[in-house]
C-alpha positions as CSV (number, residue, x, y, z in Angstrom):
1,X,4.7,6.0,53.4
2,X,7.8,4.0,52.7
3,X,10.8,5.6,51.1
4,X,10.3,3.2,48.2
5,X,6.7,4.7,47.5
6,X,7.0,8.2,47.6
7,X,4.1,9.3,45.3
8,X,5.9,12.2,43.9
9,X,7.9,9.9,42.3
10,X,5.0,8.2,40.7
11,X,3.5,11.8,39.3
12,X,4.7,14.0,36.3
13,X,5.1,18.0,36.5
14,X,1.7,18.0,35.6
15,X,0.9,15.6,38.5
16,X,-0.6,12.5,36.2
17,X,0.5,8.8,37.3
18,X,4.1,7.9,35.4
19,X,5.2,4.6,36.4
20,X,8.9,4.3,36.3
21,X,10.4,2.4,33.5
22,X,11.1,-1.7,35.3
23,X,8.5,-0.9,38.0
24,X,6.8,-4.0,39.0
25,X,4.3,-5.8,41.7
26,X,7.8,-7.1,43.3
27,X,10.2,-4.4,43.3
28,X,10.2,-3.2,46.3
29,X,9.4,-6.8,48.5
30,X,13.3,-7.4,49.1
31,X,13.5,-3.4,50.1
32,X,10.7,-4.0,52.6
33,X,12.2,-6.9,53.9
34,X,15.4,-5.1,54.5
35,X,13.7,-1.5,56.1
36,X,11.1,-3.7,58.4
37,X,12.5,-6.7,58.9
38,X,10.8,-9.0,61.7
39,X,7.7,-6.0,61.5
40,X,4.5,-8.4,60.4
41,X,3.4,-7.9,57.1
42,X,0.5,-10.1,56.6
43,X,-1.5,-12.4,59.1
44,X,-4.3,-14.7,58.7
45,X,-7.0,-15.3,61.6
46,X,-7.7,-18.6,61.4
47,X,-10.9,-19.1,63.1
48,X,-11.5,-22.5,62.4
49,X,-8.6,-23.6,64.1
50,X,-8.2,-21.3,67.1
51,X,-4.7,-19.5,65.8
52,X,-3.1,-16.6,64.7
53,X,-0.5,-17.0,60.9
54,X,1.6,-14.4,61.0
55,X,4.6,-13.7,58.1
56,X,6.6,-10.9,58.9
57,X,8.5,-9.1,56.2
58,X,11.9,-11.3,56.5
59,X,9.8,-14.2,56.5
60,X,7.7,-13.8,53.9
61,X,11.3,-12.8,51.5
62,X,13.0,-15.9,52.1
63,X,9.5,-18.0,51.8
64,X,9.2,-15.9,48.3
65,X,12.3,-16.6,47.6
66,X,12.3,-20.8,48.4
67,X,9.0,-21.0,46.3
68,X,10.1,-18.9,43.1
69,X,13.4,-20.9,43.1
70,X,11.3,-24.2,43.1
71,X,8.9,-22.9,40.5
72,X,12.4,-21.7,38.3
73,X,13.4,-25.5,38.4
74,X,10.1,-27.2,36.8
75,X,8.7,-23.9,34.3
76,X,9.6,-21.5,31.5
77,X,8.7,-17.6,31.6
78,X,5.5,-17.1,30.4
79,X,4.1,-20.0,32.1
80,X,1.0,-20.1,34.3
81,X,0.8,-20.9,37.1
82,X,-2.5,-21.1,39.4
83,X,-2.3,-20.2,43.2
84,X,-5.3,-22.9,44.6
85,X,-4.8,-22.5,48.2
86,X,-7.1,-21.9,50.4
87,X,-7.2,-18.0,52.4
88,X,-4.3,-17.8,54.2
89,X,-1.1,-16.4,53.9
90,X,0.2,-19.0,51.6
91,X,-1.7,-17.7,49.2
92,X,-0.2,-14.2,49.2
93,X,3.1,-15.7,48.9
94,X,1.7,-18.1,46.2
95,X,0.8,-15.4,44.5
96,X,3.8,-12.9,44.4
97,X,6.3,-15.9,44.1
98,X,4.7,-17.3,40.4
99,X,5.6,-13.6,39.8
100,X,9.0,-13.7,40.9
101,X,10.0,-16.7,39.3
102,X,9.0,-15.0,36.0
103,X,5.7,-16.9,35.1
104,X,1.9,-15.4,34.8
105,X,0.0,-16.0,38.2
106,X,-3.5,-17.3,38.0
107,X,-5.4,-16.2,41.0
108,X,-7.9,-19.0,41.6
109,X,-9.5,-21.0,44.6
110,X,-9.3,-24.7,46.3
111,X,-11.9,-27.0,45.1
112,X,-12.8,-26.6,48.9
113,X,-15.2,-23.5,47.6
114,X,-18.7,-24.9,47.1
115,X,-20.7,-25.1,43.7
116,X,-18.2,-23.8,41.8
117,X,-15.9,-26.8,40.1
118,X,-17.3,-26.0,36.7
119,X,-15.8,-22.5,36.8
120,X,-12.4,-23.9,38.3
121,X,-12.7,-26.1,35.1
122,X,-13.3,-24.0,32.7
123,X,-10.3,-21.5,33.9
124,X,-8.0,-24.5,34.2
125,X,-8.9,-25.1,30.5
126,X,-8.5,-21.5,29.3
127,X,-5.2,-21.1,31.0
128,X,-4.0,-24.2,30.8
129,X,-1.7,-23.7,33.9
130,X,1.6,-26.0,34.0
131,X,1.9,-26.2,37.9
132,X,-0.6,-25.2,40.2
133,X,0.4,-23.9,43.7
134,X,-2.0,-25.1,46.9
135,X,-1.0,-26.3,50.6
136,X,-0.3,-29.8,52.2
137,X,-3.9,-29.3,53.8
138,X,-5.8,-28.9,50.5
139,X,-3.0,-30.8,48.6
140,X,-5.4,-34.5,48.6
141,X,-8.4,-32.4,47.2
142,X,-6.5,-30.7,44.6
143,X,-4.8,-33.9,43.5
144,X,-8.7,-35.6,43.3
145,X,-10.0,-32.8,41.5
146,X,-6.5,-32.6,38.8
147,X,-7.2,-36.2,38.2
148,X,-10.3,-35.3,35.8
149,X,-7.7,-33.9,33.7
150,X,-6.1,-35.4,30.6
151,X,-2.9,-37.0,31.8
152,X,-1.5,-34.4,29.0
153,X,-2.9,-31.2,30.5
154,X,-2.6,-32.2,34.3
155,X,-0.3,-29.2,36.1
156,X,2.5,-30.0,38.3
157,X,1.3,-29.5,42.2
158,X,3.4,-28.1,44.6
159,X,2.6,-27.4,48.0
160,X,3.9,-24.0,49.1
161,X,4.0,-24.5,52.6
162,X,6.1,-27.9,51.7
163,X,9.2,-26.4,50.2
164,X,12.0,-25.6,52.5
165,X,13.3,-22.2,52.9
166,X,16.9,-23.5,52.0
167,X,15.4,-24.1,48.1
168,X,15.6,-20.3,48.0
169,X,19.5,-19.8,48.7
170,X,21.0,-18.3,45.7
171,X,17.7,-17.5,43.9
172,X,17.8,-14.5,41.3
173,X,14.9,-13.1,40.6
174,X,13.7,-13.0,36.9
175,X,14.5,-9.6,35.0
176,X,10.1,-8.3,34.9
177,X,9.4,-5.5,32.4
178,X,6.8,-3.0,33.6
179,X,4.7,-3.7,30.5
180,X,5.0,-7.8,31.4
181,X,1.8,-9.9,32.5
182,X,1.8,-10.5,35.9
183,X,-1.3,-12.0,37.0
184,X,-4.6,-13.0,34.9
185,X,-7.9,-12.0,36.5
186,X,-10.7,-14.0,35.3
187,X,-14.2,-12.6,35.2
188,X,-16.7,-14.2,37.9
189,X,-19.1,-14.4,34.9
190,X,-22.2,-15.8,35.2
191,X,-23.4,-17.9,32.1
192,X,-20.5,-17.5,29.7
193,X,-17.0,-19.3,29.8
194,X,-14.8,-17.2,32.5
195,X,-12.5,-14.9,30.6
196,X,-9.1,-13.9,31.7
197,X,-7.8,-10.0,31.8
198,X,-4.1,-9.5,30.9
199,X,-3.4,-7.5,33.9
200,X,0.4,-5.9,33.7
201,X,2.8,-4.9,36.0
202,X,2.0,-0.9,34.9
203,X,-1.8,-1.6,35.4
204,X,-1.7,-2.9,38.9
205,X,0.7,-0.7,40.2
206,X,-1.2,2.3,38.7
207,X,-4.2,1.0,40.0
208,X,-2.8,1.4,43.4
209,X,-1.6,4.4,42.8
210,X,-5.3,5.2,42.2
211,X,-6.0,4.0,45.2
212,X,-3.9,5.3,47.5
213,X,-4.6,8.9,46.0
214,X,-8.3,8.6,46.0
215,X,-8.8,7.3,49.1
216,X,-6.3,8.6,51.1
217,X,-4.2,6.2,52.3
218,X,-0.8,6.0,53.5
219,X,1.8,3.2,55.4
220,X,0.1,4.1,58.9
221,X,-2.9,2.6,57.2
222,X,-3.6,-0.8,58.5
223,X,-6.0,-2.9,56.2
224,X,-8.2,-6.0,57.3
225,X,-10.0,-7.7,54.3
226,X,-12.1,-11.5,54.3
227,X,-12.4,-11.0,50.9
228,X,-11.7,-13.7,48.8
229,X,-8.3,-13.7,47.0
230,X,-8.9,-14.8,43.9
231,X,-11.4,-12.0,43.6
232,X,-10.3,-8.6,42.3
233,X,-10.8,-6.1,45.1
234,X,-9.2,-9.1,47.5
235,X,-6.2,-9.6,45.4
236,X,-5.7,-5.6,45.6
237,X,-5.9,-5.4,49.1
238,X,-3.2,-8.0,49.2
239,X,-0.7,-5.9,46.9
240,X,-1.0,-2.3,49.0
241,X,1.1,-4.4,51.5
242,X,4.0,-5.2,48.8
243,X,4.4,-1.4,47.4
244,X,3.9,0.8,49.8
245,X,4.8,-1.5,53.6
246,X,1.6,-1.9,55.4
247,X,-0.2,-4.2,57.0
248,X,-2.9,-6.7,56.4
249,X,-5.3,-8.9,58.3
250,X,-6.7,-11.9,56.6
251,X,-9.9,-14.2,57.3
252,X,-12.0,-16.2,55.7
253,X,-15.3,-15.2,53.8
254,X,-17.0,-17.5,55.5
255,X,-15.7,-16.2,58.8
256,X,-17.0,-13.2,58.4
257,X,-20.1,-14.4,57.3
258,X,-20.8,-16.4,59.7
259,X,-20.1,-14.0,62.6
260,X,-19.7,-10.6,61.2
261,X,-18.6,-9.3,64.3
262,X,-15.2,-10.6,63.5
263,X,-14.7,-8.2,61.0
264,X,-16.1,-5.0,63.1
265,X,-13.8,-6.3,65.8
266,X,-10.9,-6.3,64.0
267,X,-11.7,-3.1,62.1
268,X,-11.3,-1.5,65.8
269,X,-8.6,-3.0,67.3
270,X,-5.8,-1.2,67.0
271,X,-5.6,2.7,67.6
272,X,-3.7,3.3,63.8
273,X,-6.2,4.3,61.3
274,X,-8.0,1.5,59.3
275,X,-8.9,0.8,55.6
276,X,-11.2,-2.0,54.4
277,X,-13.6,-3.0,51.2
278,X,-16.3,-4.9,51.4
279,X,-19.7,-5.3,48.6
280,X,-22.8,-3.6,49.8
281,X,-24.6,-6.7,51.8
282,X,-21.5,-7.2,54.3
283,X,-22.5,-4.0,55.4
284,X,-26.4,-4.8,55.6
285,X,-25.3,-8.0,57.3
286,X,-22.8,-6.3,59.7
287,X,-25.6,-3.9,61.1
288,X,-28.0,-7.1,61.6
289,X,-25.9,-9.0,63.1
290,X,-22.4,-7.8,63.8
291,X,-22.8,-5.4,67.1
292,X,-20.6,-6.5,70.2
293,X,-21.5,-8.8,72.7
294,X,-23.3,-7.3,75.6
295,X,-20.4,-6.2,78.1
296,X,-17.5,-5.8,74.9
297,X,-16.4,-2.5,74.3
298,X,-15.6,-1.2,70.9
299,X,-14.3,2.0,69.0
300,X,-14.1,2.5,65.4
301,X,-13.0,6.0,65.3
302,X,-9.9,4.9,63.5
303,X,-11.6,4.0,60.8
304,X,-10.7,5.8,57.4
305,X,-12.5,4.5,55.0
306,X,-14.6,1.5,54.0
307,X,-14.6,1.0,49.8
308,X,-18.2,-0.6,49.5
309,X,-18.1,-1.7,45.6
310,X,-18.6,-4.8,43.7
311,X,-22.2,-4.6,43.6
312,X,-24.6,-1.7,43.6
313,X,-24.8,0.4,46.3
314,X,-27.8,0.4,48.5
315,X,-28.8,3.8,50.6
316,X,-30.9,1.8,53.2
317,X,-27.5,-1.0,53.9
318,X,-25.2,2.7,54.6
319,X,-27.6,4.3,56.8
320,X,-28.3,0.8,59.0
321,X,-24.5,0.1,59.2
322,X,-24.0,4.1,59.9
323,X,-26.5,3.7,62.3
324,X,-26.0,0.9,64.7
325,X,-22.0,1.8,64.7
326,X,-22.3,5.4,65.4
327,X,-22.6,4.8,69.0
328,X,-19.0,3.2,68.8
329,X,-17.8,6.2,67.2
330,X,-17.9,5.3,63.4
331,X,-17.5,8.5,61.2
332,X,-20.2,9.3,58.6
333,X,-18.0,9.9,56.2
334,X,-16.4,6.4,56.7
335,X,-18.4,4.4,53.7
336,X,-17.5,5.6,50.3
337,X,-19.8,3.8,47.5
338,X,-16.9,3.0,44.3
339,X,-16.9,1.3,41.3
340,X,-14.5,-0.8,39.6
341,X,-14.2,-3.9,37.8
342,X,-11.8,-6.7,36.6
343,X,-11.2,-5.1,32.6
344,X,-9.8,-2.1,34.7
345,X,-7.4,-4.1,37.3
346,X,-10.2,-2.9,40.2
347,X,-10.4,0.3,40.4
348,X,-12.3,3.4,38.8
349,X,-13.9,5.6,41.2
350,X,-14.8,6.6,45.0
351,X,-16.2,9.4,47.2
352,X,-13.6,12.1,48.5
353,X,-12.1,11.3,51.6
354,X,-14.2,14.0,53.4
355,X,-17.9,13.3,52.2
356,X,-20.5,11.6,53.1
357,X,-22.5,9.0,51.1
358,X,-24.6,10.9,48.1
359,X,-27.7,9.9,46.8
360,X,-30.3,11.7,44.2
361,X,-33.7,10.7,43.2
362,X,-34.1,11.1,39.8
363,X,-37.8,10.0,37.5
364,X,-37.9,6.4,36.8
365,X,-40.1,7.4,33.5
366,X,-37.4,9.7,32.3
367,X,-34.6,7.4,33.6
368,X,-36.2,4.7,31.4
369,X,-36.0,7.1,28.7
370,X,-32.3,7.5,29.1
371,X,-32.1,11.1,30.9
372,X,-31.7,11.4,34.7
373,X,-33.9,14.0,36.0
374,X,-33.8,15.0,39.5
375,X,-37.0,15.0,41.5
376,X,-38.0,15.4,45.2
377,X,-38.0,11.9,47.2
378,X,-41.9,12.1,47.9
379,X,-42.2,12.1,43.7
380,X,-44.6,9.3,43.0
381,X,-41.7,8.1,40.1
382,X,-38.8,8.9,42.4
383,X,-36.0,6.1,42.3
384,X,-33.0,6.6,43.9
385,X,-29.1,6.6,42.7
386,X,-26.1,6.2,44.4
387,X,-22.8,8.3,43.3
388,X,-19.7,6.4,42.9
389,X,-18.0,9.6,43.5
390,X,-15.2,11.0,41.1
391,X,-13.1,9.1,38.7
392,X,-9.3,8.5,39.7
393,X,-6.3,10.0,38.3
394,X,-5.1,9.2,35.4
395,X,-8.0,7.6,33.9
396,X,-10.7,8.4,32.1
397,X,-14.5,7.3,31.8
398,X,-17.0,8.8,29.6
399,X,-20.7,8.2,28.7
400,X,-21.3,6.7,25.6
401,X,-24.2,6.1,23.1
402,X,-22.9,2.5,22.4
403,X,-25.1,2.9,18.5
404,X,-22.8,6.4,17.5
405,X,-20.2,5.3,19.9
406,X,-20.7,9.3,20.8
407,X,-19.5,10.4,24.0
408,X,-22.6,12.0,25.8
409,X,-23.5,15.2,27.9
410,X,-24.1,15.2,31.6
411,X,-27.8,14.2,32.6
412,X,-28.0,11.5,29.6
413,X,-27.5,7.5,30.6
414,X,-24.9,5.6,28.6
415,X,-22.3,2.7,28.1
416,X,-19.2,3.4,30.5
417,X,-15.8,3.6,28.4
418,X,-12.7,3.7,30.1
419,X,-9.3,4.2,29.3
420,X,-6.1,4.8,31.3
421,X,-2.8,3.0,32.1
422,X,-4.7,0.8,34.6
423,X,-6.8,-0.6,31.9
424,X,-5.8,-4.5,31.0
425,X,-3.9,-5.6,28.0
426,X,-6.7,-7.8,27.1
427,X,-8.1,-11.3,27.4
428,X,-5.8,-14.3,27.1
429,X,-6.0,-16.0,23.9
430,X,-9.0,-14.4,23.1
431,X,-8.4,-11.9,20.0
432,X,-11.6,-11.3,18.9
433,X,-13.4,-10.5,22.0
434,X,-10.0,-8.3,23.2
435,X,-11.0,-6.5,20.1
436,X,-14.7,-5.8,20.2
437,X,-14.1,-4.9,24.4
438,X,-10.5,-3.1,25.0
439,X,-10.0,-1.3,21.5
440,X,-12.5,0.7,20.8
441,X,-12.1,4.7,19.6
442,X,-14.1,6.9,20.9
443,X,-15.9,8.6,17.1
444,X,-16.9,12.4,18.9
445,X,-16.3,14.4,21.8
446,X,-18.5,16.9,23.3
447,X,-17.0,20.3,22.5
448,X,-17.1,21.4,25.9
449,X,-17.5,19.4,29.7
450,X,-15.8,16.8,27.6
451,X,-15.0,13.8,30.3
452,X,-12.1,12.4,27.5
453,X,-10.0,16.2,27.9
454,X,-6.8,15.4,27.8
455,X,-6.9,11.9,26.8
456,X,-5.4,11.5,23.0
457,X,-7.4,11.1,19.9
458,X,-5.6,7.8,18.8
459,X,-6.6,6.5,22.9
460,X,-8.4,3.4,23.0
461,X,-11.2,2.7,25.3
462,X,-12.7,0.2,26.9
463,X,-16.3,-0.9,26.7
464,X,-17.6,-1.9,30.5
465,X,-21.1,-3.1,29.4
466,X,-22.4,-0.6,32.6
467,X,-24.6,1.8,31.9
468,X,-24.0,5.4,34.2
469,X,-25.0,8.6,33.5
470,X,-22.6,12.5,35.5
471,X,-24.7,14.2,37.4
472,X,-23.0,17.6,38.9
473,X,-19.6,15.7,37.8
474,X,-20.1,12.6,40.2
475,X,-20.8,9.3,38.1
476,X,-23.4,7.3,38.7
477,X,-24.0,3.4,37.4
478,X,-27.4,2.6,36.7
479,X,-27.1,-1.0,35.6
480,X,-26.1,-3.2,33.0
481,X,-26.1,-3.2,29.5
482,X,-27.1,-7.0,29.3
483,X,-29.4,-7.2,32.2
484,X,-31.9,-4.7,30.9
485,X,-35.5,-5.1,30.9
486,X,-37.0,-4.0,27.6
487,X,-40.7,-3.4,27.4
488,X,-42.6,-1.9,24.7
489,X,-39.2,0.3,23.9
490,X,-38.3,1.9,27.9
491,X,-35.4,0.3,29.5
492,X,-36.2,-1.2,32.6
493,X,-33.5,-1.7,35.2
494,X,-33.7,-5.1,36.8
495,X,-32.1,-4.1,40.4
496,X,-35.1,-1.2,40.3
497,X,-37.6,-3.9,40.0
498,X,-35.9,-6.0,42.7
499,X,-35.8,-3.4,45.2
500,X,-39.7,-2.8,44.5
501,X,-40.4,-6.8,44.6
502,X,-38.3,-6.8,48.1
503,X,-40.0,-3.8,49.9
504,X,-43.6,-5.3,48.9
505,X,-43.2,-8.4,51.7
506,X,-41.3,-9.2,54.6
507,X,-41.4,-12.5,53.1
508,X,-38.9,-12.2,51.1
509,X,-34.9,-11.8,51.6
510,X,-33.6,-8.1,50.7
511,X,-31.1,-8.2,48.4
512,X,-32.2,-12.2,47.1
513,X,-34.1,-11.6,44.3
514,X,-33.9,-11.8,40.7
515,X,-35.8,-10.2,37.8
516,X,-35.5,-10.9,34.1
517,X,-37.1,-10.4,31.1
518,X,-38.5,-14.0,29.4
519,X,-40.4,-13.9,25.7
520,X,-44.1,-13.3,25.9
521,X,-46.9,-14.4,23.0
522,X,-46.9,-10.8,21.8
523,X,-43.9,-9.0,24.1
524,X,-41.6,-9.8,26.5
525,X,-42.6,-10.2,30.4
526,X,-40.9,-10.1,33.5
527,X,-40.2,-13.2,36.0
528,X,-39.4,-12.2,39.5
529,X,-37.3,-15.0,41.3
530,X,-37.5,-14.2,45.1
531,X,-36.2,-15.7,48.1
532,X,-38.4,-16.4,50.9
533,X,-36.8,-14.7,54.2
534,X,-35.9,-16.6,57.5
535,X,-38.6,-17.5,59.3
536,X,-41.3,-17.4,55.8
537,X,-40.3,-21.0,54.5
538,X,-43.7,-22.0,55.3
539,X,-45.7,-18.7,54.9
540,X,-48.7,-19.1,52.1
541,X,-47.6,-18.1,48.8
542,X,-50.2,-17.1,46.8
543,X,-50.4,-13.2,48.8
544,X,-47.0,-13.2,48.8
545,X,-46.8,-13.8,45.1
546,X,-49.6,-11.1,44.8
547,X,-47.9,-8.4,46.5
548,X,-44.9,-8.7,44.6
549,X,-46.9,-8.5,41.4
550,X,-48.8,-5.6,42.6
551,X,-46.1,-3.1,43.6
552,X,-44.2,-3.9,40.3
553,X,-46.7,-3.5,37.6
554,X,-47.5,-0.2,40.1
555,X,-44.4,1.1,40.3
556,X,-42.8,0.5,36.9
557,X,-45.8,-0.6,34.7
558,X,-44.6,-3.7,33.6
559,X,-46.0,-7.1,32.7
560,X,-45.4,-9.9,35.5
561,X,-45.6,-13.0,34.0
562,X,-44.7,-15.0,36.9
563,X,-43.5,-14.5,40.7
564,X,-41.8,-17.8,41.9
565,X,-40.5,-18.2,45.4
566,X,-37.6,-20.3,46.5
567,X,-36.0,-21.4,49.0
568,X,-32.4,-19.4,50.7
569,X,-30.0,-20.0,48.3
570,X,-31.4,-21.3,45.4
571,X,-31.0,-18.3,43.1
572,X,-27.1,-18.4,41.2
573,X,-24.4,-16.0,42.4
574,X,-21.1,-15.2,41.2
575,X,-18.0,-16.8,42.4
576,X,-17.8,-13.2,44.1
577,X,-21.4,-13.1,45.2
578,X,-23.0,-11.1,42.9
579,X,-27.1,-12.1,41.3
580,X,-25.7,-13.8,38.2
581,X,-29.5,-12.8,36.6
582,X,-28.5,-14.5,33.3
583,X,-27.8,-17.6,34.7
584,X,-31.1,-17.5,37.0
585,X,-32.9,-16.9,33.7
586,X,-31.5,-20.1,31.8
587,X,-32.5,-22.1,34.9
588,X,-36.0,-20.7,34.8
589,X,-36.1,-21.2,31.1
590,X,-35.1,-24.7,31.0
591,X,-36.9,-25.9,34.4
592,X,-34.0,-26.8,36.3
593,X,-34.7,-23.5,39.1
């Protein structure tokens, strides 16, 4: 690791995360560009294209530098400013140069990305950016799509790959506080307005702190990530880079998407050891369609670790990605299941660094009850859980009864609260709903195995809406607060009932169905929105629809009020491609599915 990161220097005498007073996202980019000079820092495979976009550390200082200076002339600190570039490298320095230049970064997307205007209009609207950042190739769209805005509201553009490097001669950087904002990281949300965290300087770089401490990582550690930037877990994978010297590969998502070998390839091609992050179905689609061509060799035995979050973990996606790369000499250890989300900068928890991917079955009755109780796999109630593995340093989560606001013993499902220095400020210009989310205090802690020890009394925690339950000290999430199904009084979880509804056909598309709770005539009823699979688009759907029906009223005793298949597709995701079940269930309810 880089002189300027030495983690000790990050860590009291009691070893918990300090950051250093005027510690920010940029302090140590000019350092970097000094100590590895012409060494790359970030490169973007551009696969539509045929070429390779390299910025080496001196490079990407003086672009920084040419950028923040032109952003210096036309704003005032505080500003915002949104980064709408495509993926690429002008996005990273997009993103770090609204930071130097002393205004709030706004981590957003080109109009380029599909179905997704109303979102980039409702953020443009919340924030209410005065320039916005984008490339001479996307610089036409962006314009178009600016247009729709009041001549009073329309940003400034500037192209970043436009402005000379000679605009940056003589540029002083702005004098950041650790406690600033630097960046606001709106939600994906799925029916509601997008809402933006106030993430600081101290929660980012704590967060990577975490980060680098959970999983094990240091500045041999080359990253490659086609996450999208905008998103949380991309945008973090972006800042290892800038505090501690590494290295990081950069494609598309729908590079990777479209041949997953890409990533795998990459993942493999160097002998230093490798870190990625991915959500669960890259790694179900990697092991479906992401081996090597016939003749290509490959090894991924430098592989450290692969952070599979986002989205809940799936035991059968591990164990097919586990098993068509073993032969290419992938650890099992490699995947660690985590959780994180935006309110929290990214990150909350992983597996150690040494184990392998753990799973419990626990009864569905009793889980429905709110008590996980472990039971053998062949139980005839048996669901299975994922762990998430162990909390980071220097944060905190408990399990909460969300009525008593009452932290809760091990065994017993609950609301998630978290609280640590990594935690964000809030959400901009939103008091009330800061309020009811970031300030909550937690009213009693359990006398002993308490999971807030050492955490003060006056702390204030964050409500995550997730609902998770420790089981031998590992935390588990089970679902959602908002998505759960509630029938005659038991909590249903809807990904339970999706996982049933998939494994009943090979009709339908793992991973691409929905299930919600509608009003009944005298209680409420399920709808299960499914996906047909390739290949099923013309298969009869009446036996389809009855097998679905079958195992879920078998398996979880609920009333299905309707199974309707569509088309691949067709059922709302998340700008970072989660189910957005909420927003499936207004469609359904107002007939435009």
């Amino acid at each position: 690791m880089s002189p300027e990161l030495r983690l000790d220097d990050y860590l009291d005498r009691e070893g918990n995360i300090a950051i250093p007073a005027g510690t920010t996202l940029t302090s140590f980019l000019g350092r970097n560009a000094v100590e590895f000079g012409d060494t790359p820092a970030y490169r973007y495979l551009d696969f539509d294209h045929d070429r390779v976009v390299e910025l080496t550390w001196s490079q990407l200082r003086a672009r920084l530098d040419a950028v923040a200076n032109r952003l210096r002339q036309v704003t005032q600190p505080g500003d915002r400013v949104a980064i709408l570039t495509p993926q690429g490298v002008e996005y990273v320095v997009g993103f770090f140069a609204a930071i130097e230049a002393g205004t709030i970064a706004v981590p957003l997307f080109a109009p380029e990305l599909p179905g997704h205007a109303e979102r980039l209009h409702a953020v443009l609207a919340d924030a209410q950016p005065s320039v916005v950042l984008t490339t001479s190739s996307a610089a036409e769209a962006v314009r178009d799509f600016l247009r729709v805005l009041p001549r009073d509201r329309r940003p400034r553009m500037i192209a970043v790959d436009a402005v000379p490097d000679s605009v940056g001669i003589g540029f002083e950087r702005a004098p950041l506080q650790t406690d600033d904002i630097a960046y606001l990281q709106y939600t994906s949300g799925s029916t509601r307005t997008p809402a933006g965290v106030e993430i600081t300087h101290r929660s980012a770089c704590t967060n990577v702190v975490q980060m680098v401490l959970s999983v094990g990582l240091d500045r041999d550690i080359n990253s490659v990530s086609w996450l999208p930037l905008f998103h949380d877990m991309g945008l973090l994978m972006i800042m290892f880079p800038a505090l501690a010297g590494g290295y990081l590969t950069l494609m598309s998502p729908v590079a990777f998407v479209r041949r997953p070998y890409r990533w795998i390839k990459e993942l493999g091609a160097t002998d230093r050891p490798m870190f990625a992050a991915a959500p669960n179905f890259a790694f179900a689609l990697a092991a479906q369609r992401g081996l090597p061509p016939a003749g290509e060799s490959l090894d991924l035995s430098n592989v450290a670790g692969l952070i599979n979050g986002s989205e809940p973990v799936s035991v059968a996606a591990v164990e097919a990605f586990n098993a068509a790369f073993a032969p290419y000499g992938l650890q099992p250890t490699v995947i660690k299941p985590s959780y994180g989300m935006a309110e929290a900068t990214l990150f909350v928890s992983t597996t150690p660094p040494e184990a392998q991917l753990k799973a419990v079955h626990v009864d569905r009755k009793q889980l429905t009850a709110g008590r996980a109780v472990p039971v053998d796999p062949d139980h005839p109630d048996a669901t299975v859980q994922v762990s998430c593995g162990i909390v980071a340093r220097s944060q905190w989560a408990v399990i909460v009864d969300p009525a008593t606001e009452s932290e809760l013993p091990d065994g017993c499902v609950g609301e998630i609260w978290l609280h640590g220095d990594n935690i964000g400020h809030g959400y901009w210009q939103r008091p009330e709903e800061t309020e009811l989310t970031f300030r909550n205090k937690l009213q009693s802690r359990l006398a002993r195995g308490s999971h807030a020890d050492r955490s003060a009394d006056s702390a204030q925690w964050l409500r995550t809406g997730d609902m998770g339950v420790y089981i031998d000290g590992e935390l588990y999430i089970t679902g959602r607060i908002k998505d759960l199904i509630i029938v005659d009084g038991r909590n249903h979880y809807p990904q339970d009932i999706e996982a049933t509804a998939a494994d009943a056909s090979p009709s339908v598309r793992a991973g691409f169905v929905a299930a919600f709770s509608v009003p009944g005539e005298e209680r409420e009823e399920v709808v299960i929105v499914a996906e047909r699979a390739p290949g099923a688009g013309r298969a009869e759907a009446a036996p389809i629809q009855e097998a679905l029906r079958a195992a879920v009223s078998r398996k979880h005793a609920v009333p299905v009020r309707e199974v309707k298949l569509v088309a691949a597709g067709v059922i709302p995701r998340t700008t970072s491609g989660k189910l957005a079940r909420r927003a499936c269930r207004a469609e359904y309810l107002d007939g435009t599915l």
